[in-house]
C-alpha positions as CSV (number, residue, x, y, z in Angstrom):
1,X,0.0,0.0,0.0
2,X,0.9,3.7,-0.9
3,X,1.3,4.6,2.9
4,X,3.3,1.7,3.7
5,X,5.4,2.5,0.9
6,X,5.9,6.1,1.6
7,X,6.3,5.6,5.5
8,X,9.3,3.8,5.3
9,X,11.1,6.5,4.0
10,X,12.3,10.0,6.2
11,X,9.6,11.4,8.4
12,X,8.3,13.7,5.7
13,X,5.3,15.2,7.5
14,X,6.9,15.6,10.6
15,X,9.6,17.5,9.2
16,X,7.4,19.4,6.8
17,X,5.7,20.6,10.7
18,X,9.1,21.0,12.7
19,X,11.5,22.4,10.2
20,X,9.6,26.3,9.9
21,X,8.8,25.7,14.1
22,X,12.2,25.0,14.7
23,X,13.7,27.9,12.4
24,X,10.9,30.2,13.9
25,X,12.5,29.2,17.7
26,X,15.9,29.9,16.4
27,X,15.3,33.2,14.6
28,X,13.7,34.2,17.9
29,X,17.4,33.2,20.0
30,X,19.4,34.2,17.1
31,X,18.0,37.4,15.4
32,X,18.7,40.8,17.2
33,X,17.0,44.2,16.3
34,X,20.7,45.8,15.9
35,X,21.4,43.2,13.1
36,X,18.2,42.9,11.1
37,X,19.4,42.1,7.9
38,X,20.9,39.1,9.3
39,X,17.3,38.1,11.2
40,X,15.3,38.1,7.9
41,X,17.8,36.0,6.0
42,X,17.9,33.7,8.7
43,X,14.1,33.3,8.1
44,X,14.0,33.4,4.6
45,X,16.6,30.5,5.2
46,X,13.9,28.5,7.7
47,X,11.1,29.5,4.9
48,X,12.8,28.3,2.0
49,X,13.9,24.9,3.8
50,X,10.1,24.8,5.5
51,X,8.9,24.7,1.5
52,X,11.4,22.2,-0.1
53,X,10.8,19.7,2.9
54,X,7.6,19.9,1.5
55,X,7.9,18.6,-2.1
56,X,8.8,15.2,-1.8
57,X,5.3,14.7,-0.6
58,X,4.1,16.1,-4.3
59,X,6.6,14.0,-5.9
60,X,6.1,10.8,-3.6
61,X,2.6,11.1,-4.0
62,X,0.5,8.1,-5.1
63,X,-2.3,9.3,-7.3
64,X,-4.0,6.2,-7.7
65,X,-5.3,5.5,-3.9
66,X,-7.3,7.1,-1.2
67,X,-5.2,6.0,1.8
68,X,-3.7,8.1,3.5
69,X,0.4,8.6,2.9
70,X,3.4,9.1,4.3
71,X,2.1,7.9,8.0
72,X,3.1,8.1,11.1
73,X,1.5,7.0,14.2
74,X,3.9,6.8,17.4
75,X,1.3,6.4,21.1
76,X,2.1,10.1,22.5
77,X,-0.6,10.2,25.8
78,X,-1.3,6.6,26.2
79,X,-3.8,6.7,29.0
80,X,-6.4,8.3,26.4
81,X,-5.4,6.6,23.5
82,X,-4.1,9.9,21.9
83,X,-1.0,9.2,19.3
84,X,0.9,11.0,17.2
85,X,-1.2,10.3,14.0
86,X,-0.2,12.0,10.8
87,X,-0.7,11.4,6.8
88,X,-2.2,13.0,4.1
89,X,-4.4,12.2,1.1
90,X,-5.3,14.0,-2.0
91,X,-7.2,16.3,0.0
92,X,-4.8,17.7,2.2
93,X,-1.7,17.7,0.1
94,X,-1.9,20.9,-1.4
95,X,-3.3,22.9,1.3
96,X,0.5,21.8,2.9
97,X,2.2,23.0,-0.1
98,X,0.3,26.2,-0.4
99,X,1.2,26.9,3.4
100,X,4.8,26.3,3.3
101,X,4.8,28.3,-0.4
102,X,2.9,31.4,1.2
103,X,4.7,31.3,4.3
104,X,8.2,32.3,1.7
105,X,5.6,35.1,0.3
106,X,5.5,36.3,3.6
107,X,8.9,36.4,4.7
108,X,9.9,37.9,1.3
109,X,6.9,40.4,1.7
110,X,8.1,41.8,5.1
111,X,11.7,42.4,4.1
112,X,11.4,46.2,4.6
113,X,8.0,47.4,5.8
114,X,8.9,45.4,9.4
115,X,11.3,47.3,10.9
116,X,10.4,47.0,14.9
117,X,11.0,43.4,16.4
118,X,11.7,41.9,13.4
119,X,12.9,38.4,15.0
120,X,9.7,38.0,16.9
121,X,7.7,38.9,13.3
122,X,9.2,36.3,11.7
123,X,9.4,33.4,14.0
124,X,5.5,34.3,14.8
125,X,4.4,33.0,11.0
126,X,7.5,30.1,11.0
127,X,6.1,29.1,13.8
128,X,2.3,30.0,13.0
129,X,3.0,28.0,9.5
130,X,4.3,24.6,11.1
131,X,1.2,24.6,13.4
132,X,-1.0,25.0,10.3
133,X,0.7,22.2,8.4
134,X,0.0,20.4,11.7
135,X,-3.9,21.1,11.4
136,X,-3.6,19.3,7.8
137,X,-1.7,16.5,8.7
138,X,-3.2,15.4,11.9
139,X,-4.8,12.1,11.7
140,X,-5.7,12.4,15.6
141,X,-8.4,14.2,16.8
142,X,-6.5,15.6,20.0
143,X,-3.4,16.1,18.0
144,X,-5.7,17.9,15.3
145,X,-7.3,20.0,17.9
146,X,-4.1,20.9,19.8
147,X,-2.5,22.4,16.4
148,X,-6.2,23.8,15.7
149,X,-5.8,26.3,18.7
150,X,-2.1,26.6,18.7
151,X,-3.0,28.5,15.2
152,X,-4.8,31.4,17.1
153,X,-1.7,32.2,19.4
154,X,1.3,33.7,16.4
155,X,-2.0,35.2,14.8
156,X,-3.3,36.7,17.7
157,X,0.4,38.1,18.3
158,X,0.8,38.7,15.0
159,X,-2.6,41.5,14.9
160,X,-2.0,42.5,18.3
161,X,1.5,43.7,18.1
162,X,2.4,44.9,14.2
163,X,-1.2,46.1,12.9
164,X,-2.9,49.5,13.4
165,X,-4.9,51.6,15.4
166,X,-7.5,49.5,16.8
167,X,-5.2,46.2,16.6
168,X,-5.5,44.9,20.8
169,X,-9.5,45.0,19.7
170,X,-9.3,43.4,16.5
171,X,-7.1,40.6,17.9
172,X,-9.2,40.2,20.7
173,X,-12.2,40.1,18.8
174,X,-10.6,37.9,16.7
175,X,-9.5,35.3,19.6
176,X,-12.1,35.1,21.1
177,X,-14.8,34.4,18.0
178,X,-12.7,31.2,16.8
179,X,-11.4,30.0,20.9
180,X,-15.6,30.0,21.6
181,X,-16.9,28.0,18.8
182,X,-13.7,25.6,19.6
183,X,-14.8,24.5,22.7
184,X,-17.8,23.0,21.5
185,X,-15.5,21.3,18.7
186,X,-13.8,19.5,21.8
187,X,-17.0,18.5,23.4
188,X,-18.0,17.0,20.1
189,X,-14.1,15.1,20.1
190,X,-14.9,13.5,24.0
191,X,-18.4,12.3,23.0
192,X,-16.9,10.6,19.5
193,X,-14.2,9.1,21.4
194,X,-16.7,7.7,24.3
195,X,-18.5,6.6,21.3
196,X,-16.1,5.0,19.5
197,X,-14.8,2.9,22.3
198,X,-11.8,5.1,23.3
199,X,-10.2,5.9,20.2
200,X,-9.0,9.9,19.0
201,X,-8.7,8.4,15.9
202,X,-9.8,10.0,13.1
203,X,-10.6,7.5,10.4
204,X,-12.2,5.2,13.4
205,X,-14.3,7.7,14.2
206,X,-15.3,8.4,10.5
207,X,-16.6,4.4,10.7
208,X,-18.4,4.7,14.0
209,X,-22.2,4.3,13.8
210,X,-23.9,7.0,15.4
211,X,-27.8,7.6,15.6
212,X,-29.4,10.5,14.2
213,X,-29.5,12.9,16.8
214,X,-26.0,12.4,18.2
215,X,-25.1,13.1,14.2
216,X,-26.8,16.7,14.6
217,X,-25.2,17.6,18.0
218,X,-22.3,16.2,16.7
219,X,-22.9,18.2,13.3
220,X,-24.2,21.2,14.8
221,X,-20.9,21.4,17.4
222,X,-18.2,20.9,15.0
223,X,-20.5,23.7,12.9
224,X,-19.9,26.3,15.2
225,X,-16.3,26.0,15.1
226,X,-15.8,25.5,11.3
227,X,-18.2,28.2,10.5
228,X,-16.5,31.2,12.6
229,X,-13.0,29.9,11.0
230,X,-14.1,29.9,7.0
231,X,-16.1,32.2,8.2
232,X,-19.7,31.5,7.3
233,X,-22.2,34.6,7.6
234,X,-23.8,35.3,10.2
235,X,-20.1,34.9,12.1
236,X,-18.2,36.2,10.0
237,X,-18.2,39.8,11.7
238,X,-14.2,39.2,12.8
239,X,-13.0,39.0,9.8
240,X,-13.4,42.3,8.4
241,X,-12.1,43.6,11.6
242,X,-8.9,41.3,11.7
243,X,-7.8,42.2,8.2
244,X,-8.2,45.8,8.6
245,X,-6.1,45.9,11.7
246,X,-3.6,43.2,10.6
247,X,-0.2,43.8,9.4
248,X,0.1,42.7,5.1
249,X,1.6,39.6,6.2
250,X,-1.4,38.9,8.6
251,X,-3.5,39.7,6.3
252,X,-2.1,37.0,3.7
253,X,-2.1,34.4,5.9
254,X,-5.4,34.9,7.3
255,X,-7.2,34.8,4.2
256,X,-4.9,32.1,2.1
257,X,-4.4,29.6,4.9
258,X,-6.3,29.9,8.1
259,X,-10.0,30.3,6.5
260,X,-9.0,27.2,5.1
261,X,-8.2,25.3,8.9
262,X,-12.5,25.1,9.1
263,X,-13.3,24.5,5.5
264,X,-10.9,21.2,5.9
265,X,-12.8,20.4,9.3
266,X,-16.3,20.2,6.9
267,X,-14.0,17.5,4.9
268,X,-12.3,15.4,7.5
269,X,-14.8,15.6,10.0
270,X,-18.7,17.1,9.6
271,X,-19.3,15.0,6.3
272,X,-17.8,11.7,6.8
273,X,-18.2,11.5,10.8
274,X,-22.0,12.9,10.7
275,X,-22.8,11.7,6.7
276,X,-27.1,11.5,7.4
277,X,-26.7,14.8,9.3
278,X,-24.9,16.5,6.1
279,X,-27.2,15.7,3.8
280,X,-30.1,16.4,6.3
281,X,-28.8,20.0,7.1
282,X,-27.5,20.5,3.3
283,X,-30.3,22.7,2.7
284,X,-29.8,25.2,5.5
285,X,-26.0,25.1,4.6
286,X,-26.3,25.4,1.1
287,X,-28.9,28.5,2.0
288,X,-26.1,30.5,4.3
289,X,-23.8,29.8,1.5
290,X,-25.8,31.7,-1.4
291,X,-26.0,34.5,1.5
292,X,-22.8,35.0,1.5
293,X,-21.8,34.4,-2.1
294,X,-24.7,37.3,-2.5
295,X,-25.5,39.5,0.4
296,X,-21.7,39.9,1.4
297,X,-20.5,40.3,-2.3
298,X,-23.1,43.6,-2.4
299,X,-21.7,44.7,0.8
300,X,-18.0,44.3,-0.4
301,X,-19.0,46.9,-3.4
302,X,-19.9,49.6,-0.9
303,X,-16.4,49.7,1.2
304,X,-13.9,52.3,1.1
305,X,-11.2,50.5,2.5
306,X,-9.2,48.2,0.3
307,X,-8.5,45.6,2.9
308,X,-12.3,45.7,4.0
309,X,-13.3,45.4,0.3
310,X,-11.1,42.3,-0.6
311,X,-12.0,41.2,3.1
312,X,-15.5,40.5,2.6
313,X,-14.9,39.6,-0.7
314,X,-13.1,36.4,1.1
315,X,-16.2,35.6,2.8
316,X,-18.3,35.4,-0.7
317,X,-15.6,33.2,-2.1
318,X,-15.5,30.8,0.4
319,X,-19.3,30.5,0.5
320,X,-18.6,29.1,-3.2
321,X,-16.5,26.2,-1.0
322,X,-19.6,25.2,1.8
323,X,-21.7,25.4,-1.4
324,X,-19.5,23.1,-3.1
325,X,-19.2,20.8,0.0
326,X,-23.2,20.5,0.7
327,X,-24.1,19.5,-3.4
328,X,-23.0,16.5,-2.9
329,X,-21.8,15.4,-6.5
330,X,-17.6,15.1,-7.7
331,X,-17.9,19.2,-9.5
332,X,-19.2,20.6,-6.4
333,X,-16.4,18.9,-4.0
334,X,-13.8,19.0,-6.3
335,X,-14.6,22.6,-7.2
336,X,-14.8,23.9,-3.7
337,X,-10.8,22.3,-2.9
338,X,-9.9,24.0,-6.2
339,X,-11.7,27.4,-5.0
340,X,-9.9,27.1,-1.4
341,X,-6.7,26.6,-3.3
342,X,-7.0,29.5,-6.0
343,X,-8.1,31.9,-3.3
344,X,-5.5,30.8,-1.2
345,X,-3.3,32.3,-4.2
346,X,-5.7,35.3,-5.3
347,X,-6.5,36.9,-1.8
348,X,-2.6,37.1,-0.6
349,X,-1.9,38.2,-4.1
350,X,-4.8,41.0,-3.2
351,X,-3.7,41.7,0.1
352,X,0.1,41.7,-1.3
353,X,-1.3,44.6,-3.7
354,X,-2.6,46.6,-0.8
355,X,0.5,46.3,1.3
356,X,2.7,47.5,-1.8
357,X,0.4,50.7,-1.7
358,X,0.4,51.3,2.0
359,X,4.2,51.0,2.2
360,X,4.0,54.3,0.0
361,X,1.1,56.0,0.9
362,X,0.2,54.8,4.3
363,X,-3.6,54.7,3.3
364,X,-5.7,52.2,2.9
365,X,-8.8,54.7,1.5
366,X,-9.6,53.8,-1.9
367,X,-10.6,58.0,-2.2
368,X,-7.2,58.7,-1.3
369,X,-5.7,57.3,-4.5
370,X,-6.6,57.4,-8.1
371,X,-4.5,57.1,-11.5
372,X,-1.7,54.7,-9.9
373,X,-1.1,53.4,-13.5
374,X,0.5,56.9,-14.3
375,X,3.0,56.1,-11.9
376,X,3.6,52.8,-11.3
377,X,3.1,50.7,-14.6
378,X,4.9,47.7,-13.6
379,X,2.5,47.5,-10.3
380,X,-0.8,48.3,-12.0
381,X,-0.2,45.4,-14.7
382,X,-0.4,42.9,-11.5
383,X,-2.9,44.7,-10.2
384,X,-5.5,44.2,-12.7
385,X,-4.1,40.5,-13.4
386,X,-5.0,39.6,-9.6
387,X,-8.3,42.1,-9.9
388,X,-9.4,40.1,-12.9
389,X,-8.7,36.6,-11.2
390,X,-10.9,37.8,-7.9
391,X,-13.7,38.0,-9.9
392,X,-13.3,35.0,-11.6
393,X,-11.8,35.9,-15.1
394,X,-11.5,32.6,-17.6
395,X,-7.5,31.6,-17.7
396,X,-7.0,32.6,-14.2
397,X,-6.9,30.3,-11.0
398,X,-10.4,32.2,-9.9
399,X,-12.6,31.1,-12.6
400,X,-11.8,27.3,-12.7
401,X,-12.8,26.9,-8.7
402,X,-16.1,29.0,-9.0
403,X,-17.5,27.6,-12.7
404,X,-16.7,24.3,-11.2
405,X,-19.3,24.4,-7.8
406,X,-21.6,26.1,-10.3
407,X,-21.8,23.4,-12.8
408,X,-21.8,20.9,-9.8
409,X,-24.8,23.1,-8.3
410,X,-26.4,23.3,-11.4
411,X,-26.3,19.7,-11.5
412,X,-27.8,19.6,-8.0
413,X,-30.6,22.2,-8.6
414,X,-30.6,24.5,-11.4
415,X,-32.1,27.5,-9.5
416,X,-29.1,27.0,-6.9
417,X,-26.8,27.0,-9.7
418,X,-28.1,30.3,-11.0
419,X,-28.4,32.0,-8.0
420,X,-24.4,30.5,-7.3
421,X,-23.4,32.4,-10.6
422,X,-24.5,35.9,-9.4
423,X,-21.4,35.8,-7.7
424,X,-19.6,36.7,-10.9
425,X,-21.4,39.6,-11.3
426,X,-20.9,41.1,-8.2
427,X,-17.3,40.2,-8.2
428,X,-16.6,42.2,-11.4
429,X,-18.7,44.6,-9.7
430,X,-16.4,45.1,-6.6
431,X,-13.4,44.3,-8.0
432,X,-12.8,46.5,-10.9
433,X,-14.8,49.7,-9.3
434,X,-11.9,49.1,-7.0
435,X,-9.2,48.9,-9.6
436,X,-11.1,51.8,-11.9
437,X,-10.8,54.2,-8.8
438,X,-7.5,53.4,-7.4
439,X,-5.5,52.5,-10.6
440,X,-7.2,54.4,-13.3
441,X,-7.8,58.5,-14.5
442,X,-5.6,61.1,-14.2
443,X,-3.1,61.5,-11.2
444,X,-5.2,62.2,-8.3
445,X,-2.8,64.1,-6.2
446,X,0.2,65.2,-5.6
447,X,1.5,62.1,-3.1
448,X,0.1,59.5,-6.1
449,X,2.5,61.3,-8.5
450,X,5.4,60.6,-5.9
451,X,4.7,57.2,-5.8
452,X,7.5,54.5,-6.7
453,X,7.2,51.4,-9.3
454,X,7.9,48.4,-8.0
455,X,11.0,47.3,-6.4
456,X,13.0,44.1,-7.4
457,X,12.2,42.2,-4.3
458,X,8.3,43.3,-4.8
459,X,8.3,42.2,-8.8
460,X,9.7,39.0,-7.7
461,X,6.4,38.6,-5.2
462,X,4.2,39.7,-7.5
463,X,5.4,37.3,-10.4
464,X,5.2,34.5,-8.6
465,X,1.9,34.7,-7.4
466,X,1.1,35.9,-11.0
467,X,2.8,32.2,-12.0
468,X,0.9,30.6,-9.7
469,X,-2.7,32.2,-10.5
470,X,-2.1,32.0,-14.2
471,X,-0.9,28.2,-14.2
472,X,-4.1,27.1,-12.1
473,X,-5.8,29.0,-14.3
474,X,-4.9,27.7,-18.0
475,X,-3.5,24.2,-16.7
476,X,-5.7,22.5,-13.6
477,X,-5.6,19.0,-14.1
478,X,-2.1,18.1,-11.6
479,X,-4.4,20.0,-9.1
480,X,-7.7,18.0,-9.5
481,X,-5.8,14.6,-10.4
482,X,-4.2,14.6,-7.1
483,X,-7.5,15.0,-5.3
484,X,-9.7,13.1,-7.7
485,X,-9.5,10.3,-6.3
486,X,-9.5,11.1,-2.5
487,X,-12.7,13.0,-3.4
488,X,-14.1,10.2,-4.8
489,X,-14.1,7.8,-1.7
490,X,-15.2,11.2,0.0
491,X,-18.4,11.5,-1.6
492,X,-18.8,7.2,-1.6
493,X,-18.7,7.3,2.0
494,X,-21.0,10.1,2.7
495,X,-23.8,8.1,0.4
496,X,-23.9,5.5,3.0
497,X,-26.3,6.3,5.9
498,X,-24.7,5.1,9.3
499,X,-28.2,4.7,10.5
């Protein structure tokens, strides 16, 4: 079998967690503020090492089975049966790659606007990214939910310390949304291990029978953890909030990794653990899906804040994943991983854009700029690429994820499907009244026509997120054929009732 095959070779998953967590500690003991060119280099070093620790699991990678890969399972708390439990299937293989590819984007990205504790900045989203990688890897449910929370710490840090005005508010607001819909999550973890006979496994407890109404409580609790994370409206309030406050790098992260901790929860845990309750709630989840895809896309086109703009802009995109999830057919699934993957790439690229014009202006207000393009060219041309991709252009990453779940909800229920593909309207709608009023026209004022093009270090950014958005975009198919098959035996077992 694949993951007897690929265990038997180095600990790849453990070091793809423990490599940035390690370099994280030692930035922290090693980088001074006195010597900050040294720091940063030392964590591009840890980022850069985090990321190629990484690939073997791509190249290693069987495509032709849906058990799990590169295991490991060593007994860590013995009393309770907890272990050490990793691997990874077609699902959670690229969410590892994109976090240890991002977390790079992020070191690169902070180069120059962190100037104040630079060694604790960096080792926060080292550290912040091995705990993530954790979250995808863990085949434990303790273990799962021990990286789970350990995500909120670096990011609470991370807004608290380097973002604005109202940052010790944001952060708060933020910790305390996702800690609260947690501790349900945990309740749900004691009653499945009661129920499964004393097991934190996760793929025991994706075989355990369970009645109907333990499937809804069950449902229901892992819900309110999942739904704050993505996050679903009506809890998605936080999120606008955290981005605003949060430094660029936060901001990245956020919205191309950790939205995508409770989307994965829906896929490891709510729809195989609770399959009758899934498809008994689909309706109400498919129905807060086309909320957000609809209601919070209108909202986004009012905002004159950038960050707030592509913020809630987030929350309509991932509604196209929950959609996808609750449709129940192989477009709708697989378009939904594809969509968490392609925003993963689109939103930091967004978010990236934003930073590169705060660095010069220190605004944020969409009023306060206006003909960019007059002045920065090189900057612009990415600009409208990533602009074009958020709102779901053909031949960019964007598109293939959303035209996906809307075929698959089509499929599903044609008035579903048509309702889905508003979304495209109001994401041209937001998106390029955004890029008409920022980038286009004359020179607004005098600070726009002082503006810099792009550096060297920033083109680099910005081309390879254009790389990446572009080659999901025009060429899918090593995206989807790596997950084709996990997402097969997905949907198989969610068509058998436990009851």
């Amino acid at each position: 079998m694949a993951s007897d095959m690929a265990s038997s070779t180095l600990p790849w998953l453990t070091l793809s967690i423990f490599v940035p967590i390690v370099a994280g500690l030692l930035v922290l003991l090693l980088g001074r503020d006195d010597r900050p060119d040294f720091t940063r280099k030392l964590a591009l070093a840890g980022a850069v090492l985090g990321f190629l620790v990484t690939l073997p699991l791509y190249t290693g990678f069987n495509l032709t089975t849906a058990d799990m890969q590169f295991v490991e399972n060593v007994p860590w708390i013995s009393t309770f049966a907890i272990n050490y439990h990793l691997g990874i299937d077609g699902i959670s293989l690229w969410f590892v790659l994109l976090t240890s590819f991002i977390t790079v984007i992020v070191v690169l990205a902070g180069w120059q606007s962190v100037t104040q504790r630079v060694a604790q900045y960096m080792a926060a989203f080292l550290i912040l990214s091995g705990f993530m990688i954790g979250v995808f890897a863990a085949l434990d449910g303790m273990l799962f939910y021990v990286f789970f929370e350990a995500t909120l710490i670096p990011m609470y840090i991370i807004i608290g310390a380097w973002g604005g005005p109202n940052r010790v508010y944001a952060a708060f607001k933020f910790f305390l949304y996702t800690l609260l819909g947690s501790l349900l999550t945990l309740i749900a973890f004691i009653y499945l291990w009661h129920a499964s006979g004393g097991s934190f496994d996760i793929l025991t407890w994706q075989q355990t029978k369970l009645g109907f109404t333990p499937q809804i409580l069950v449902f229901v609790a892992l819900l309110a953890s999942f739904a704050v994370k993505i996050p679903m409206w009506p809890v998605h309030t936080w999120l606008p909030d955290a981005h605003v406050e949060a430094p660029t790098g936060g901001s990245v992260v956020l919205a191309a990794i950790m939205l995508k901790l409770g989307a994965y929860g829906f896929m490891r845990f709510s729809l195989p653990i609770a399959p009758d309750a899934s498809h008994s709630l689909a309706g109400l989840m498919i129905a807060l899906s086309i909320v957000a895809v609809i209601y919070i896309g209108l909202v986004a086109i009012v905002q004159d804040d950038m960050k707030k703009l592509v913020a809630y802009s987030s929350v309509a995109h991932m509604g196209f994943v929950t959609l996808g999830f609750f449709i129940f057919n192989t477009a709708g699934l697989e378009g939904a991983i594809v969509q968490m993957i392609s925003h993963g790439f689109v939103s930091a690229a967004m978010f990236l854009c934003i930073g590169v014009l705060y660095d010069r202006l220190h605004t944020r207000r969409i009023a306060d700029y206006g003909g960019v393009i007059n002045t920065m060219p090189r900057f612009v041309t990415f600009f409208v690429l990533f602009s074009m991709a958020n709102c779901g252009l053909p031949a960019t990453s964007g598109f293939v994820g959303e035209f996906t779940v809307i075929m698959g909800a089509v499929e599903h229920n044609f008035w579903i499907g048509l309702l889905a593909a508003t979304a495209l309207i109001w994401g041209a709608s937001y998106s390029l009244w955004m890029l008409k009023r920022v980038a286009l026209g004359p020179i607004a004022n005098d600070r726009v026509k002082a503006m810099k093009d792009l550096s060297g270090r920033e083109f680099f950014i910005m081309g390879l997120m254009a790389i990446t958005v572009l080659f999901m975009g025009i060429y899918p198919k090593p995206f989807t054929d790596v997950m084709h098959v996990s997402v097969q035996a997905l949907l198989q077992h969610v068509s058998i009732s436990k009851l």
